[in-house]
C-alpha positions in Angstrom: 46.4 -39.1 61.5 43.4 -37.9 61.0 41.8 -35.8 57.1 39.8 -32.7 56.8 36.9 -33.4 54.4 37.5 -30.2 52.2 35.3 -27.8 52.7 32.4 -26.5 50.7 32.7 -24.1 48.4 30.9 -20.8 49.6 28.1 -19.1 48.4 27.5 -16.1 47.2 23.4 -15.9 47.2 24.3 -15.9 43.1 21.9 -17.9 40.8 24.0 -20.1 38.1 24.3 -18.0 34.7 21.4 -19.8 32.5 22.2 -21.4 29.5 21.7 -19.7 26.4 21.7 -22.4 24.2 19.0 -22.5 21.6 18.4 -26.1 22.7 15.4 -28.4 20.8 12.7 -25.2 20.4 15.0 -22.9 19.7 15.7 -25.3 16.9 12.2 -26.1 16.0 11.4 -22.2 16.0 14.3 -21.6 13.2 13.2 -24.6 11.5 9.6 -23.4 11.5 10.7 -19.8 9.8 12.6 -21.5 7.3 9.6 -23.0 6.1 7.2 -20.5 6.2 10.0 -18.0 4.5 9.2 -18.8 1.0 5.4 -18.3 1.7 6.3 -14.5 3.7 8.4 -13.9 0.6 6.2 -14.7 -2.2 2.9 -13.0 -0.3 5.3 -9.9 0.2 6.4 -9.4 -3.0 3.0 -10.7 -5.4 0.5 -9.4 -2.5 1.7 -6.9 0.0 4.1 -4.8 -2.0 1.5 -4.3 -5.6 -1.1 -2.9 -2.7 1.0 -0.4 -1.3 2.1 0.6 -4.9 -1.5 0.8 -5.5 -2.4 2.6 -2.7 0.3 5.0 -3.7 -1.0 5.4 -7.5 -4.2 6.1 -5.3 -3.0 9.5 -4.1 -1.5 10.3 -7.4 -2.5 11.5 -11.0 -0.4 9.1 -13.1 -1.9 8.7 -16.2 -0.4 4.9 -17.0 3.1 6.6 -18.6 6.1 6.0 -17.7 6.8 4.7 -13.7 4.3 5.8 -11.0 7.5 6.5 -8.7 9.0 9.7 -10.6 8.7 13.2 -9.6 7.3 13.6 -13.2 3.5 12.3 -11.6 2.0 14.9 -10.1 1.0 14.1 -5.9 -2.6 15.1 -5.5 -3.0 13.4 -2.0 -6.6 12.6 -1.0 -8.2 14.6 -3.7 -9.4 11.5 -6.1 -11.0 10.3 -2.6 -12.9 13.3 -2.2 -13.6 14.1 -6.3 -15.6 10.4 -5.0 -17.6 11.3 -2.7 -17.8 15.8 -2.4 -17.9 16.9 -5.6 -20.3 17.3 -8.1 -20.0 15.4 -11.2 -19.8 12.8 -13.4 -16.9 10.8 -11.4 -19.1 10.9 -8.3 -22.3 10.0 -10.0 -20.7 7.0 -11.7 -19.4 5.7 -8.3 -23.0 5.9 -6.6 -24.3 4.5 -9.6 -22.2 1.3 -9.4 -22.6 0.9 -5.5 -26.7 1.5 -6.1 -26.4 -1.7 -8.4 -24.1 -3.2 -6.5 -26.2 -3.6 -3.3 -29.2 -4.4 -4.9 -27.0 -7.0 -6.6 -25.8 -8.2 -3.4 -28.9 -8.5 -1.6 -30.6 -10.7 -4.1 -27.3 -12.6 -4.7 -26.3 -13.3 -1.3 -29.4 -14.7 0.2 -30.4 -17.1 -3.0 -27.1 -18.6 -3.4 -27.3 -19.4 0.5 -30.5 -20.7 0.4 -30.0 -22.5 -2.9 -26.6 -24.0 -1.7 -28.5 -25.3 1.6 -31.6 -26.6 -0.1 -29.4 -28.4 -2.7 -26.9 -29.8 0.2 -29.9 -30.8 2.3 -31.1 -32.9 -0.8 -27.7 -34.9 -1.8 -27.7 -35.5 2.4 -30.3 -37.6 2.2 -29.7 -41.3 3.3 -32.7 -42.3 1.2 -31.3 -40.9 -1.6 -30.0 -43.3 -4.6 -27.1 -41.4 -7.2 -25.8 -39.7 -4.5 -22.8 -39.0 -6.6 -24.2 -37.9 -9.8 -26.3 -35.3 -7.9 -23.5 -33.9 -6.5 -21.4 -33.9 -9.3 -24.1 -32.6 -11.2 -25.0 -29.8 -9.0 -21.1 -28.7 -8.8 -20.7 -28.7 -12.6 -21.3 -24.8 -12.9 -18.8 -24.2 -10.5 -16.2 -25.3 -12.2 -17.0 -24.1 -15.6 -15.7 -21.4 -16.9 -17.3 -17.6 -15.7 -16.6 -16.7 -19.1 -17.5 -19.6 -21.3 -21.2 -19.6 -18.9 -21.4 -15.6 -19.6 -21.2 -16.4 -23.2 -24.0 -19.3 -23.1 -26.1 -17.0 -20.8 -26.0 -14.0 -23.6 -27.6 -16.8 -25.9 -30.2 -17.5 -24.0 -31.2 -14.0 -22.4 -30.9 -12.7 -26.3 -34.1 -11.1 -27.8 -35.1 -14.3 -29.8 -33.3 -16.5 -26.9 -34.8 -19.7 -25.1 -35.9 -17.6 -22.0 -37.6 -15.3 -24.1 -40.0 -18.0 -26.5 -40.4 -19.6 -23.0 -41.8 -16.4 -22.2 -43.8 -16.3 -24.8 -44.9 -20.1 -24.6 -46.5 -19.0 -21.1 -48.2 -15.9 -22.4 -45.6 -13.3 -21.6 -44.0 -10.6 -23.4 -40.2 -10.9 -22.7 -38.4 -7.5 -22.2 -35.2 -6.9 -24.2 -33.1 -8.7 -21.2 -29.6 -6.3 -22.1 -30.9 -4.0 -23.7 -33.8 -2.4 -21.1 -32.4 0.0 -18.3 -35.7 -0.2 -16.4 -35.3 -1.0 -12.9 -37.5 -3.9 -11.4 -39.0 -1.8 -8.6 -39.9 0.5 -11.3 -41.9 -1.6 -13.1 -44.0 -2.7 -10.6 -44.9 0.4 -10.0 -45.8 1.1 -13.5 -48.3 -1.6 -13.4 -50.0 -0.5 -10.1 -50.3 2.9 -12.2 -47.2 5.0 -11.0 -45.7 5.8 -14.4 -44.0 9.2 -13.3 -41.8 9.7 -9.6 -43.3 11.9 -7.2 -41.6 15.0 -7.2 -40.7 13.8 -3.0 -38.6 11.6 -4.5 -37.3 13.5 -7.8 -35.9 16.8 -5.5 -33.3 15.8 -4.3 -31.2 12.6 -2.8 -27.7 11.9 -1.3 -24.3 11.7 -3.4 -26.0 13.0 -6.6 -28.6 10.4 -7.3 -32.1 11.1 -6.6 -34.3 9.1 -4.2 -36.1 7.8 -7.2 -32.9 6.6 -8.8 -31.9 4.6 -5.3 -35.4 2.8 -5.3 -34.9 1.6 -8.3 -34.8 -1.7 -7.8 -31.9 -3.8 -10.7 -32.2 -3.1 -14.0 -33.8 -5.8 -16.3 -30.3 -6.2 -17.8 -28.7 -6.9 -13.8 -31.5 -9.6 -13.4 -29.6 -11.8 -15.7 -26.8 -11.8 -14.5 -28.2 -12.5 -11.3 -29.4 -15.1 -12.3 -26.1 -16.3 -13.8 -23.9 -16.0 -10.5 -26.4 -17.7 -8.5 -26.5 -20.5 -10.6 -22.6 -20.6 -10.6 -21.9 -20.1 -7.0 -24.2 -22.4 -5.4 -22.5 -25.6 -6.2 -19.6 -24.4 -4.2 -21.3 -23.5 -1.4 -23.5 -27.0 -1.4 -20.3 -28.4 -0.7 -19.3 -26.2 2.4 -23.2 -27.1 3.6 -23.1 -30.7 2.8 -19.8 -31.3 5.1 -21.5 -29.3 7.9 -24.3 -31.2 7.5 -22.4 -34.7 8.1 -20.9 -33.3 10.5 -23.7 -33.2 12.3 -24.3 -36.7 14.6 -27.2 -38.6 13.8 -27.8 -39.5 17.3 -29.0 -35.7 17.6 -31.3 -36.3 15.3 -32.4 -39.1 16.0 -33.3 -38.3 19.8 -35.3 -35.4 18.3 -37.6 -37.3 16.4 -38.3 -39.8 19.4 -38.6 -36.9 21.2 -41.6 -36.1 19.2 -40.2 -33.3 16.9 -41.4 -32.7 13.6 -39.1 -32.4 10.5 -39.2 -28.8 10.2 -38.4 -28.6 14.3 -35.4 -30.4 14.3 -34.1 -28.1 10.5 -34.5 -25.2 12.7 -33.4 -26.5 16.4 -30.9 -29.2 16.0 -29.8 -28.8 12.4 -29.0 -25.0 11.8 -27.3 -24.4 15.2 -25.1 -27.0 14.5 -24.1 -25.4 10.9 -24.0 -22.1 12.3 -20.4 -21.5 11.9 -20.4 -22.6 8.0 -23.3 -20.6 7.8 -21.3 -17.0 8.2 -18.6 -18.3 6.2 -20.5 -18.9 3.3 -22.8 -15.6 3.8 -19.2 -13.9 4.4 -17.6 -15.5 1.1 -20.8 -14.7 -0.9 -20.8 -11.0 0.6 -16.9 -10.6 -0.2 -17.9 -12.2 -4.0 -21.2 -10.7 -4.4 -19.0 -7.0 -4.3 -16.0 -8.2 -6.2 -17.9 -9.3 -9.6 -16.4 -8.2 -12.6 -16.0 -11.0 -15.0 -19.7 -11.5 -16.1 -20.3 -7.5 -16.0 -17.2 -7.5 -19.0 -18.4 -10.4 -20.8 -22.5 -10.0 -21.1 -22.9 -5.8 -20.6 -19.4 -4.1 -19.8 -21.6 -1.8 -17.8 -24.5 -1.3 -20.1 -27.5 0.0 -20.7 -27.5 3.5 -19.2 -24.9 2.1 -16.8 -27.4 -0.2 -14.7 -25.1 -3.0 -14.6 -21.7 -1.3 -13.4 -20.1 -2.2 -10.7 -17.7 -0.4 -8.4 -14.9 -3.5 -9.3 -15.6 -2.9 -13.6 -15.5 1.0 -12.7 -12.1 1.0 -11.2 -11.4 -1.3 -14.4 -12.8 1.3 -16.8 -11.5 4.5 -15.0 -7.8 3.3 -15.4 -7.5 1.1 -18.0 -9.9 2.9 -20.3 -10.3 6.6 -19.2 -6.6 6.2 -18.1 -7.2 7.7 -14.8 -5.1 5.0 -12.9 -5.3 7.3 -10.0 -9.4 7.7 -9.5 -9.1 4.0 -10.6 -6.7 3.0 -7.8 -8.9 5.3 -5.7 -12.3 3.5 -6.1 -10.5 0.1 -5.5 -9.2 0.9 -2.2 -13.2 2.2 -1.7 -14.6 -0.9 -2.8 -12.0 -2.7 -0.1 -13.4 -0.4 2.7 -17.1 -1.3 1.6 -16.2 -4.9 1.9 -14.4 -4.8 5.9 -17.6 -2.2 6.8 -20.3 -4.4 5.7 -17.9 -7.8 6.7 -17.2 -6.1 10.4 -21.8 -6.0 10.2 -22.2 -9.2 9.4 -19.9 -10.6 12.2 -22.0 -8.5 14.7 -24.9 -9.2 13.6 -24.0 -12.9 13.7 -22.5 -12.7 17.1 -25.2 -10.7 18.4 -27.8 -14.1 17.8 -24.9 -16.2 19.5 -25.6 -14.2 22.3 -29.4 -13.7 22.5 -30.0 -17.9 21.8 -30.0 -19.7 25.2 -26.3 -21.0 26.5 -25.6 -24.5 25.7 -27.8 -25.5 22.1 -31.8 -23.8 21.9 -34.1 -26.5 22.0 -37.6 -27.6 20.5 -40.7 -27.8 22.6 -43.3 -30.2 22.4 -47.1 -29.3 24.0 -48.1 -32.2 26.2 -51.3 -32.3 27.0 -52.1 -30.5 30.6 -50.3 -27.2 29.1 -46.8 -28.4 30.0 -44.0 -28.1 27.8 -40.5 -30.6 27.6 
């Protein structure tokens, strides 16, 4: 007797169901949201949620009574954008005031704390150097002192009988009235070259209410100081963003520059700087995202003062809402002062990435003349 092997089931061209299991990633990927869930939360609720509510005070005229969110508060839209920026009047006037002082307060700020934090980073870098640590502890000190406590020594020393001042005097020089003189520093320098008054080119008119005499400025003596303050106070922090780029960098680089013949200033500029390029724009990005937000040592040493050559647009939106109780106009010029900061963030990326692209492909290097003309 013979048995039939049974046969094979048949096939109907159908693919097996897959399994929907969540299986190990599926696992890992719930695992992973439940971590990051108290993080969403929290930034939702303490970051997210007060900037839409600001951004809603923003297009309103609330005057700081009672809830924002009522039909009570009157819903003006963009008009405390364009009382800003199209009318004539004091608001506007203010506004261009503050972002004139602001930018020249950036452009001194932002280049001397960089170059400060650099030069000081390049120092403690040294491998000849003896009290490494002390150096760098002493050179990060301001850093992590207290803005408002430093504000408070700086009014001391700034003051019209002050230590800067009888230094000043020491070397022959007059000191001005450091919070107390509204003249800008541009200004002055004219005066001595003999250009007391502005030409009337620069006196008819100018854009957004401020005259072209009133843009060249320069900072106010007043401003100078407090430059002087924040670069002091910033560059420790930034020395230490520099200094671990800089040992970062291998010292077999370096080392195969200078047998290569290249001097010290060569290899700074070919070897080390490329290298650091990247810790470079985020320390010129951090300082231009600082440099626009300072309020602290506006408050404490001038609260805007004299003649208003010290405001910013961050102690404005302060002083329009908490003090002029405009919380709207106040709201408005924040949500300005963010815009500044992407636009002039977004410039500084491009121009950054546009000298990534014009330097040669794989690391720019130093030439040395050899004799005959040839370079290597």
């Amino acid at each position: 007797m013979t048995t039939e092997a049974p046969a094979a089931p048949a096939t109907t061209g159908e693919r097996p169901p897959r399994r929907t299991g969540r299986g190990i990633r599926g696992n890992e990927n719930l695992a992973g949201w439940l971590f990051v869930a108290p993080v969403i939360v929290i930034l939702g609720l303490f970051l997210l949620l007060p900037i839409l509510m600001a951004l809603w005070v923003s297009l309103t005229d609330w005057n700081g009574q009672g809830s924002p969110f009522t039909t009570q508060v009157p819903f003006v839209g963009v008009d405390n954008y364009t009382t800003l920026f199209t009318e004539d009047g004091l608001a506007r006037r203010d506004l261009m005031t503050s972002i004139r002082n602001n930018i020249y307060y950036v452009a001194i700020v932002v280049p001397a704390q960089t170059a400060l934090a650099l030069g000081l980073a390049l120092i403690v870098n040294n491998r000849m150097l003896r009290g490494k640590a002390f150096f760098r502890s002493a050179f990060y000190f301001p850093s992590v002192t207290s803005s408002v406590a430093i504000s408070v020594v700086f009014l001391f020393l700034f003051a019209n009988s002050g230590a800067v001042n009888q230094l000043l005097g020491v070397l022959g020089i007059d000191g001005p009235q450091w919070f107390a003189d509204s003249r800008g520093v541009l200004h002055l320098l004219l005066a001595t070259l003999g250009l007391d008054t502005a030409p009337a080119a620069l006196t008819d008119g100018g854009p957004f209410g401020l005259s072209w005499w009133d843009w060249l400025s320069g900072p106010s003596v007043a401003m100078t100081s407090i430059i002087a303050l924040v670069v002091w106070t910033t560059s420790g922090t930034f020395m230490l963003m520099f200094l671990a780029a800089l040992q970062s960098v291998p010292v077999a680089l370096d080392e195969a520059s200078t047998l290569d013949g290249a001097s010290r200033w060569q290899r700074f500029r070919h070897v080390t700087l490329p290298m650091i390029r990247a810790t470079t724009f985020l320390v010129l990005t951090l300082g231009l995202i600082g440099s626009w937000q300072v309020f602290d040592q506006v408050y404490v040493m001038s609260q805007g003062e004299p003649a208003k050559t010290t405001i910013t647009p961050a102690y404005l939106s302060y002083r329009t809402a908490f003090r002029d109780f405009d919380y709207g106009s106040g709201a408005a010029i924040s949500f300005v002062l963010f815009l500044i900061i992407i636009v002039f963030t977004l410039l500084q990326r491009r121009v950054m990435a546009d000298r990534d692209t014009d330097a040669p492909a794989a690391g720019r290097r130093w030439r040395r003349r050899v004799p005959g003309g040839s370079s290597s």
